[in-house]
C-alpha positions as CSV (number, residue, x, y, z in Angstrom):
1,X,80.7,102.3,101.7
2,X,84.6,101.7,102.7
3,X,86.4,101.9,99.4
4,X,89.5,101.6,101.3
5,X,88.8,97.7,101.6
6,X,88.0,97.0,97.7
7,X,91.4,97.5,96.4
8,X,93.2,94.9,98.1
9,X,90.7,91.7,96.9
10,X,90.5,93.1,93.3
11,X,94.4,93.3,93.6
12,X,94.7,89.6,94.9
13,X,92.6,88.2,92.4
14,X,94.5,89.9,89.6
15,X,97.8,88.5,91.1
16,X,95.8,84.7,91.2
17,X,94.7,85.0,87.8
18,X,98.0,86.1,86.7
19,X,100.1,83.3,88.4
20,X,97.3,80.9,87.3
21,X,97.4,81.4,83.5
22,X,101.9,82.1,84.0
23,X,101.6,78.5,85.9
24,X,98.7,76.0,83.9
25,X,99.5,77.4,80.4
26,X,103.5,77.0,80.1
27,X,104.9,74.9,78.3
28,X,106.0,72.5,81.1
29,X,103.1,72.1,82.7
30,X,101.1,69.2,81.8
31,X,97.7,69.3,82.6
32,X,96.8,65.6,81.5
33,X,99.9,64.5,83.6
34,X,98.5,66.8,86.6
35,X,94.9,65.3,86.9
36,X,96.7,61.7,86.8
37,X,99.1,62.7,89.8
38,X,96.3,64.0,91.9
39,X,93.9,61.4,90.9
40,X,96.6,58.5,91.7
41,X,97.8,59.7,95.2
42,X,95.9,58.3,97.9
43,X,98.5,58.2,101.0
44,X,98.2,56.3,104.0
45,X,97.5,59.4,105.8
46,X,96.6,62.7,104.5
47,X,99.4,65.5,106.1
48,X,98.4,68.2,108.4
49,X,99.6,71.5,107.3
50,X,99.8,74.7,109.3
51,X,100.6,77.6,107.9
52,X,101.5,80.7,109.8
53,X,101.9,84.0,108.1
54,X,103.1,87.4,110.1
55,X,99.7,90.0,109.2
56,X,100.7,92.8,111.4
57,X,104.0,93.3,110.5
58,X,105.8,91.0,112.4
59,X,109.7,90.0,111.3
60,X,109.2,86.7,109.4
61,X,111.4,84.9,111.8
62,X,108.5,85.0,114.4
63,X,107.0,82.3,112.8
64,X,108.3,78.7,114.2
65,X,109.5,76.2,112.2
């Protein structure tokens, strides 16, 4: 068993759930408001997203755009 590798997702999910109940449970966010927005927006076209992250150390600047 690699216990080397557990850290980092046990890490990641404490960051997620940290963000998560900083970002849902402040006072500006409006949750109500929320699920309207998401439930309204039908676009004409749904965007393409591509996201590009530098994993092995690269300078952030080699990613385009």
């Amino acid at each position: 068993m690699d216990l080397g590798v557990r850290p980092a997702p046990a890490a990641v999910r404490r960051e997620l759930s940290i963000s998560l109940r900083l970002d849902s449970f402040s006072p500006s966010f409006d949750l109500r408001g929320h699920r309207r927005l998401v439930r309204a927006w039908q676009p004409e076209r749904y965007p393409d997203v591509d996201v590009f992250l530098p994993v092995c150390g690269e300078p952030l600047s080699c990613t385009p755009g």
